[in-house]
N, C-alpha and C positions, 0 to 999 in steps of 0.2 A: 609575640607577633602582634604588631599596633595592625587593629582591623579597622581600620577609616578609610574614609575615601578619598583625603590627602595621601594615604601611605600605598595606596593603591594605584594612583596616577604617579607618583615616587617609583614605585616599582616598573611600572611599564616604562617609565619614563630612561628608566635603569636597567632595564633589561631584563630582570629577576619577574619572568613571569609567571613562575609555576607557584611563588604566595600571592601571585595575582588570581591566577586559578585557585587556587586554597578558596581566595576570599570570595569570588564570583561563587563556587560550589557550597561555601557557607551559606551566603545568604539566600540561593535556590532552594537549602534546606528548610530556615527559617520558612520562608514563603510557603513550602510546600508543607511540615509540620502546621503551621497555621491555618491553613486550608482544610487542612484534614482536620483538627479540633476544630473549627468551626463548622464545619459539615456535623461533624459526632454531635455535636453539642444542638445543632438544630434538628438533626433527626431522633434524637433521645426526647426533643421538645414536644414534637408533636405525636401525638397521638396513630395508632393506625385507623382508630375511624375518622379522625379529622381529614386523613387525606384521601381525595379526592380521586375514583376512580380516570378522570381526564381532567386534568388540573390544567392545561392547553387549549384544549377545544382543538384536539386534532379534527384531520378531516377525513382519516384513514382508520381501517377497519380495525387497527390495531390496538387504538382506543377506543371503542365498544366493547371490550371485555376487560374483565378485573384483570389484576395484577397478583400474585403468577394467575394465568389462564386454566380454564377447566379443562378437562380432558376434551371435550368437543368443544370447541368455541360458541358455536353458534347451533341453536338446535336445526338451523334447517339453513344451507349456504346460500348466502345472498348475493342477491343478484347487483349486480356491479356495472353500471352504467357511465362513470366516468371517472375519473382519475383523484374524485375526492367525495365518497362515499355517503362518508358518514354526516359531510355537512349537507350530502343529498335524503339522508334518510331522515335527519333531524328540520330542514326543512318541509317535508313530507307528514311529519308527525304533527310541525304546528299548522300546518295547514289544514291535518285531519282536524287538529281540538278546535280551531276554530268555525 
């Protein structure tokens, strides 16, 4: 089976679409095995204290606590004034230190 991309426009060209499909599903695979060893390979890289509890900067309360979560979240539930919390809590915080 020639896997190129002349022999695949060939094929379509020809009718013969299911080594077209073959070759479309081949290389979904590549992509997708590549994906996946590159993901393994950078998360073997770093460390777990290297990363960051909110590596985002969300603004929702769902990063304010580690990853997995403690059995309470939060010692005492907070209070929730608009629809992006935590960048209200964190400006709150610098406003106290300063």
């Amino acid at each position: 089976m020639d896997v190129t991309l002349t022999a695949f426009i060939e094929q379509v060209a020809n009718g013969t679409m299911m080594g077209a499909i073959y070759v479309l599903v081949a290389l979904g695979l590549l992509l997708f095995a590549g994906n996946a060893t590159l993901t393994w390979i950078g998360s073997t890289r770093l460390g777990d204290a290297e990363r960051p509890g909110d590596p985002y900067g969300g603004a929702t309360l769902e990063w304010a606590t580690s990853s997995p979560p403690p059995e309470d979240n939060f010692v005492v539930v907070p209070e929730v004034r608009s629809a992006t919390p935590l960048t209200d809590w964190r400006a709150q915080r610098e406003g106290a230190a300063e």
